[in-house]
Phi, psi and omega in degrees: 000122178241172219226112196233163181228132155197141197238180172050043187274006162069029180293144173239028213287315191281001189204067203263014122299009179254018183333185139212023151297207336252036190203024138079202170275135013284325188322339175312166177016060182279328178260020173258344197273329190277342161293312167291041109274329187289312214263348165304325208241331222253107175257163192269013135297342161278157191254119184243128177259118164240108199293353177135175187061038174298305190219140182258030151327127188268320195265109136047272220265329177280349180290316162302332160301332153320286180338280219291000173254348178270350182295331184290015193251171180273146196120147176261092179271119161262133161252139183252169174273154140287215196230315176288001202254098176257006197264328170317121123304218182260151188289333190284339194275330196264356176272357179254028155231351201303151163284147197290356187296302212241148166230131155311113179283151174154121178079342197200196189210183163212186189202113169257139197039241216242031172247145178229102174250166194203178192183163183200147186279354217022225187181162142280133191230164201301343210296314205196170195208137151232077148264345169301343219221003171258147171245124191275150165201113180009123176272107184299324144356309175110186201276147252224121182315314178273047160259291226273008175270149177294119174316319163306318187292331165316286212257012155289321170267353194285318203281342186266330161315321179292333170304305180280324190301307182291343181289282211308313181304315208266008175247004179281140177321127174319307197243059191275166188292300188251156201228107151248154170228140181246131175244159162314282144340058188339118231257349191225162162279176202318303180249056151081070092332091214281194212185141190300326158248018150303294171296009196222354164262344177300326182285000197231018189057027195274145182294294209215100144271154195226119196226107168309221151086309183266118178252158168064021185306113161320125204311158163068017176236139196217119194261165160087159159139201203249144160218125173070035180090320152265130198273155189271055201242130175276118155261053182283129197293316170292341173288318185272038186040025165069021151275116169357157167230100142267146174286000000 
């Protein structure tokens, strides 16, 4: 069993005027790169972490067409929400269609052997910024449901995030071999900044966080790694060139 990560894939197969081809190269023909890469490296013994931003589905019901095409792939898929997934609910209402392939987080974890993984959406925080390091670009889309929150209000969802993160860390095996966490957000700044939720994944051992979220990143900047026993990895599906990241 090997243990792969990609996040953001951003589907539109049930809402194909939500592309994100329109935001040019890499994006043209993504969700054929992402099935031929997933289905080169991806065996149906392995575990794939999708860190959010899954489907740009508004409803359910168009979202499960999204699922149910990723169900079709090899793999056991855990998934967390994004910030773009408006389409989530309460888990008990989405476990009586989820396809049998992938399970949702929230609030909680699950421990496969001597692996424990657990996860959260986070927020934005006042703590650190990348935006020096985004090459910004126009959302053809329109302006974005989190552009328009009042920065108090803002950080009022980051701290109830911080809230769901210790729900998910304090239900993980104690004495599991690996601690893994999937966040949305980035959980630290650009160069390893800690952050109120950096520190509160170091107290609980976690090994590996895995994170989405960040697009267009400027070439030639070099982010990320490990502090204090945790590594630090993006898997936003245009960062890895929509190849898998094994852990």
């Amino acid at each position: 069993m090997k243990l792969w990560a990609i996040g953001d894939l951003h589907l539109c197969i049930s809402v194909p005027k939500k592309s994100m081809e329109f935001f040019g190269t890499p994006w043209i023909g993504y969700i054929k790169k992402i099935e031929e890469n997933w289905k080169k490296y991806i065996q149906d013994e392995d575990i794939v972490l999708v860190p959010g931003d899954i489907s740009w589905a508004l409803k359910w019901e168009d979202a499960l067409v999204d699922l149910k095409w990723i169900d079709c792939l090899p793999g056991k898929k855990i998934m967390i929400r994004g910030n773009h997934d408006y389409w989530w609910g309460s888990l008990t209402k989405m476990a009586k269609d989820l396809p049998s392939s992938i399970i949702l987080l929230q609030n909680n974890s699950i421990t496969i052997g001597d692996i424990s993984i657990g996860g959260s959406r986070l927020w934005d925080t006042v703590e650190f910024t990348y935006a020096p390091y985004i090459e910004f670009q126009e959302n053809p889309h329109g302006k974005n449901k989190e552009e328009s929150i009042q920065k108090d209000l803002s950080e009022k969802i980051f701290e109830r995030e911080l809230i769901r993160l210790e729900l998910s860390l304090n239900s993980m095996k104690k004495n599991a071999t690996r601690k893994i966490i999937m966040t949305h957000y980035p959980p630290i700044g650009p160069y390893l900044q800690a952050s109120r939720a950096s520190n509160i994944l170091e107290s609980f051992g976690i090994e590996i966080c895995v994170f989405g979220h960040l697009h267009h990143l400027r070439k030639n900047v070099s982010l990320f790694g490990e502090k204090n026993g945790v590594r630090y990895l993006l898997a936003a599906s245009d960062y890895l060139d929509f190849i898998p990241l094994q852990l």
